[in-house]
TORKOL-4160 file (C-alpha; in steps of 0.2 Angstrom, whole numbers, padded with zeros to 4 digits, m for minus):
101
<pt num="1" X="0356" Y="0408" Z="0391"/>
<pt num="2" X="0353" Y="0394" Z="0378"/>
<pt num="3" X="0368" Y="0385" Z="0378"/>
<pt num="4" X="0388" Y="0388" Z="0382"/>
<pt num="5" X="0393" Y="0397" Z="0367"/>
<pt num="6" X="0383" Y="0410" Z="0372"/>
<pt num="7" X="0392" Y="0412" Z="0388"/>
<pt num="8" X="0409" Y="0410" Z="0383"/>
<pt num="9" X="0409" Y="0420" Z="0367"/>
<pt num="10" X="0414" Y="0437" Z="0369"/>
<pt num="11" X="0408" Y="0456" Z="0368"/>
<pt num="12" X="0418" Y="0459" Z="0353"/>
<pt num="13" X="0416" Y="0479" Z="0359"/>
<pt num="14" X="0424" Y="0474" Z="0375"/>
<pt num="15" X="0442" Y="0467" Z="0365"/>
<pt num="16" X="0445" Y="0488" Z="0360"/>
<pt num="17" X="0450" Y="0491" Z="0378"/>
<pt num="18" X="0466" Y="0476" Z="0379"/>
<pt num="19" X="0483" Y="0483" Z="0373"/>
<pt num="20" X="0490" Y="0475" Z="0358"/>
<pt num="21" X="0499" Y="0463" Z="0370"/>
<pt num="22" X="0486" Y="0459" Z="0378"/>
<pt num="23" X="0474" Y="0456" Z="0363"/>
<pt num="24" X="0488" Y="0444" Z="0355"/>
<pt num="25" X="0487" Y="0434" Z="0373"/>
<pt num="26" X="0469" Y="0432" Z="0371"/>
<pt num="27" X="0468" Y="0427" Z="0353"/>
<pt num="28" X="0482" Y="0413" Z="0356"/>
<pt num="29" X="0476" Y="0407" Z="0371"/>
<pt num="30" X="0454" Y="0404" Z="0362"/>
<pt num="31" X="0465" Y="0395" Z="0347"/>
<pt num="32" X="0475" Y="0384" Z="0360"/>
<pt num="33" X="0459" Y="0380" Z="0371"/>
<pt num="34" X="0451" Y="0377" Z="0354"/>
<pt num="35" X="0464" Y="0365" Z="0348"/>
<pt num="36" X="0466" Y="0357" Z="0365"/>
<pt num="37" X="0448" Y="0353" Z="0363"/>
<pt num="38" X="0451" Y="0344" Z="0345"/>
<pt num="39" X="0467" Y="0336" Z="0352"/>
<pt num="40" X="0453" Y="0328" Z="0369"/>
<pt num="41" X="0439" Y="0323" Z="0354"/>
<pt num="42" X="0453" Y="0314" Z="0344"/>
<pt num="43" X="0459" Y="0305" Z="0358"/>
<pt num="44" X="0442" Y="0300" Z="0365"/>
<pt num="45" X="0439" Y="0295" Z="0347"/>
<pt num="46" X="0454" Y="0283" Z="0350"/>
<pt num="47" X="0450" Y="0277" Z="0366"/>
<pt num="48" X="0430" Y="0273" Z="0364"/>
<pt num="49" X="0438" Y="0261" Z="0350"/>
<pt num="50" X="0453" Y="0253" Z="0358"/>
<pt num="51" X="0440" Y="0250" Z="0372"/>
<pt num="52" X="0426" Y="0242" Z="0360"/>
<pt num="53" X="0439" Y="0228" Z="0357"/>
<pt num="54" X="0445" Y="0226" Z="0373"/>
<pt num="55" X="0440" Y="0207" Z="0381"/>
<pt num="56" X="0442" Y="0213" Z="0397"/>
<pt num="57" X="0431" Y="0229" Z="0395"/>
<pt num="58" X="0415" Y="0226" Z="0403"/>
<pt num="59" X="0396" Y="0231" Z="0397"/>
<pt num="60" X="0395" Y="0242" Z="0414"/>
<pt num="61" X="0411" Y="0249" Z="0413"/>
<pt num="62" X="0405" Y="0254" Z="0393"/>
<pt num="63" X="0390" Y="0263" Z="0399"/>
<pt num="64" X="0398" Y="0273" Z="0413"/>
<pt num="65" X="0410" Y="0279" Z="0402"/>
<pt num="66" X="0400" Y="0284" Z="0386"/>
<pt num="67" X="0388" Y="0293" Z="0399"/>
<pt num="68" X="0404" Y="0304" Z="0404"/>
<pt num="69" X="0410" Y="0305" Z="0386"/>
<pt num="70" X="0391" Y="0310" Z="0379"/>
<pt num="71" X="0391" Y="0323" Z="0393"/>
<pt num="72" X="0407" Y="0331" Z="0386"/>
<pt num="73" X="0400" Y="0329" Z="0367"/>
<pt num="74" X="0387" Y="0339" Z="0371"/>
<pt num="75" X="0395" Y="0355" Z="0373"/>
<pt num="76" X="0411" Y="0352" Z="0366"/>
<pt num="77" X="0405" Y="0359" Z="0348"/>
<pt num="78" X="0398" Y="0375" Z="0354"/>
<pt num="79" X="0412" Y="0377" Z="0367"/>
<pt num="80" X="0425" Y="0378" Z="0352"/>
<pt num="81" X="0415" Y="0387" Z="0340"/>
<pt num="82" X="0414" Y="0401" Z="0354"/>
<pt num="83" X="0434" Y="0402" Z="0357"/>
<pt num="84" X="0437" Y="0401" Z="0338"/>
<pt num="85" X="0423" Y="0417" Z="0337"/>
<pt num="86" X="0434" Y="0425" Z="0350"/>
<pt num="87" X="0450" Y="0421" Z="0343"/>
<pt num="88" X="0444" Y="0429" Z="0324"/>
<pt num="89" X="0436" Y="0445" Z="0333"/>
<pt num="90" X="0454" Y="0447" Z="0343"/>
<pt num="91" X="0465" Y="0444" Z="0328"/>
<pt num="92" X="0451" Y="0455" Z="0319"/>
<pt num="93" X="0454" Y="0471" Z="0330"/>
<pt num="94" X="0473" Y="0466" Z="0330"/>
<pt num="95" X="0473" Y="0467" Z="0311"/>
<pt num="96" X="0461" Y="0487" Z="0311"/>
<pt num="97" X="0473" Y="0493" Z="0323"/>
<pt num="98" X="0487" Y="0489" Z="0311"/>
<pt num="99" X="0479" Y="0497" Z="0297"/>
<pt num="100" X="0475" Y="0514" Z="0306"/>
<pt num="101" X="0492" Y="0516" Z="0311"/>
């Protein structure tokens, strides 16, 4: 496996077997996780510059935290690209079913 995309995106063939309820579940809960994670990369956006100006915010206290926040930077991008293919290949089958009614 080359990177997290890869093991969260899903087998599109493998969304066929959910009923409709359970397809509609699925494709909300990708677009929230997918959202969440725009909502945690806007905050630590916020917080990397609020801390920048802070007098009391030391050098080593930087450096730890940039490490953790690089850590999560790295696979934020291909995590949310993965849950926003599942969520368009859940709302894709949702849609064919509709139109072979």
């Amino acid at each position: 496996m080359r990177d997290i995309y890869h093991a969260v995106a899903g087998e599109h063939a493998l969304l066929k077997n959910l009923s409709k309820e359970e397809l509609t579940d699925y494709r909300n809960s990708c677009g929230d996780a997918a959202s969440g994670i725009i909502s945690a990369l806007t905050t630590l956006g916020t917080l990397s510059a609020e801390a920048c100006e802070s007098e009391e915010y030391s050098d080593e206290e930087c450096k730890r935290d940039m490490r953790n926040i690089s850590r999560a930077l790295r696979h934020l991008p291909r995590l949310m690209m993965a849950l926003d293919l599942n969520r368009e290949n859940a709302d894709y089958e949702l849609k064919r079913r509709e139109a072979t009614k």
